[in-house]
N, C-alpha and C positions, 0 to 999 in steps of 0.2 A: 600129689604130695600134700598131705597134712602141717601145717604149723603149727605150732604154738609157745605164745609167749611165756616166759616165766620170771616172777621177780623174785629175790630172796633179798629181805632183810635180815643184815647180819648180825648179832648185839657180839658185844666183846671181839670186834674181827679184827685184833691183832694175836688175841689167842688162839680162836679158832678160824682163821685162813686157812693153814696147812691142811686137817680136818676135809674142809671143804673142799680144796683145790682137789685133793682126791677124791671125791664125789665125782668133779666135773672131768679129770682126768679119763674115769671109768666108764664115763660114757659121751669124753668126747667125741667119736663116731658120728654122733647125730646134732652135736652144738653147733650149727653156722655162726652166730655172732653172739659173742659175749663185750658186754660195757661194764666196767667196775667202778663206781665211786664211792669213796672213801672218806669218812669224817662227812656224812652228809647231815650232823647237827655239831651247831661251833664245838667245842671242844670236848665231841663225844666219842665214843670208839663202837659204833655204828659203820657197815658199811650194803652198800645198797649196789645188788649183782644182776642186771637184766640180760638174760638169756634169749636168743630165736633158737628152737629145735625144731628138727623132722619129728615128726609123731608117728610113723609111716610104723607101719606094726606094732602099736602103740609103745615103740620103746621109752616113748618121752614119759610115761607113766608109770616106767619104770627110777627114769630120775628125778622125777618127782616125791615117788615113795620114800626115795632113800634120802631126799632132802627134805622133806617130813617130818623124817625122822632125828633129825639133828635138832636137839635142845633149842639151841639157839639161833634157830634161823626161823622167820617165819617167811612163807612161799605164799604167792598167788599165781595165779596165773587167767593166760586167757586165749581162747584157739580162735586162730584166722582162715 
């Protein structure tokens, strides 16, 4: 089985949650763990989303693409 990490920094993430959450809905299938924290600068509205996914068929490059593609998130990742 394939891993890999993924972070998503969120900017405005009381607007775009919703947004997002359905990203991670669509391809909850392959998300083992997800950590959210929230306000990670004093009283900013930043929120910072660390993922584990299966990569196994590269699906995880699929939730990548499409969290990419969101304005406001910026993504890194890292495979284990």
């Amino acid at each position: 089985m394939k891993t890999i990490i993924i972070s998503v920094l969120l900017d405005k993430r009381i607007e775009n949650a919703p947004e997002i959450q359905e990203i991670f809905t669509n391809h909850g299938s392959i998300i083992k763990v997800r950590l959210g924290i929230h306000d990670i600068i004093r009283e900013g509205n930043q929120g910072l989303i660390l993922l584990i996914a299966d990569n196994d068929n590269n699906k995880a490059e699929e939730l990548i693409k499409d969290l990419k593609a969101y304005p406001d998130a910026k993504i890194s990742t890292m495979t284990v």
